[in-house]
C-alpha positions in Angstrom: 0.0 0.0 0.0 1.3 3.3 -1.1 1.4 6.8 0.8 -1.0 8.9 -0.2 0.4 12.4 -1.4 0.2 14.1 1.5 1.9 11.9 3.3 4.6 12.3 1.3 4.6 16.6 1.1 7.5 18.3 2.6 7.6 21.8 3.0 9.7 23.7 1.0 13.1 25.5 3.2 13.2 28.8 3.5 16.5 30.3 3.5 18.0 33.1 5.3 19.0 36.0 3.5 22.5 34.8 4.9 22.1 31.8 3.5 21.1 32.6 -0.1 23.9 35.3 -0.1 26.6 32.5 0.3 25.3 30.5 -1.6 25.5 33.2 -4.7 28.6 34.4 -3.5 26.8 37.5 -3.6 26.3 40.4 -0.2 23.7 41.0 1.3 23.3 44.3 0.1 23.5 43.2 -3.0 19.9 40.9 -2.8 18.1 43.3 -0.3 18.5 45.7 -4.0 17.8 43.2 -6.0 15.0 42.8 -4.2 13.6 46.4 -3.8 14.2 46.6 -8.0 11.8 43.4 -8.5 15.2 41.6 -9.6 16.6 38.8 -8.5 15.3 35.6 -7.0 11.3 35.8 -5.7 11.4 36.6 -1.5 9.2 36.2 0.8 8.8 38.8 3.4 8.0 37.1 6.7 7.6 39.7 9.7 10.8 42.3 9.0 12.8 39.5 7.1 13.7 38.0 3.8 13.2 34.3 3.2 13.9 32.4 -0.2 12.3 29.2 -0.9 15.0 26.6 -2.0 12.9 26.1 -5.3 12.8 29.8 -5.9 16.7 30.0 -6.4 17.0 27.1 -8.2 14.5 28.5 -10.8 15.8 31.3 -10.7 19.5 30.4 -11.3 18.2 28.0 -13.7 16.7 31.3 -15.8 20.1 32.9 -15.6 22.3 30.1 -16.6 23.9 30.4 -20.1 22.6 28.4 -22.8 24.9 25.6 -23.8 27.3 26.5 -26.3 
């Protein structure tokens, strides 16, 4: 007998601001402009802070990634 799928959902992590910056190799500063100018990868604001779904940067790096040559 099989799970049923919602059983299975996890939620999705939200990264820190911290976190996504490392990751990008990119400061802070840098995303919290990004993200006043609409650019960047999609954030959610929860209370007076920035939070990035995993998925969110993946998409979004995957948009930005050259096409193969």
């Amino acid at each position: 007998m099989s799970a049923s799928p919602a059983a299975e959902w996890r939620p999705d992590p939200l990264l820190t601001i911290d976190d996504v910056a490392a990751w990008l190799g990119k400061p802070k500063n840098t995303l919290y402009a990004w993200h006043s100018r609409g650019k960047g990868p999609r954030a959610i604001r929860v209370g007076n802070t920035l939070r990035y779904r995993r998925s969110e940067v993946d998409r979004w790096l995957d948009a930005h990634t050259d096409p193969e040559r």
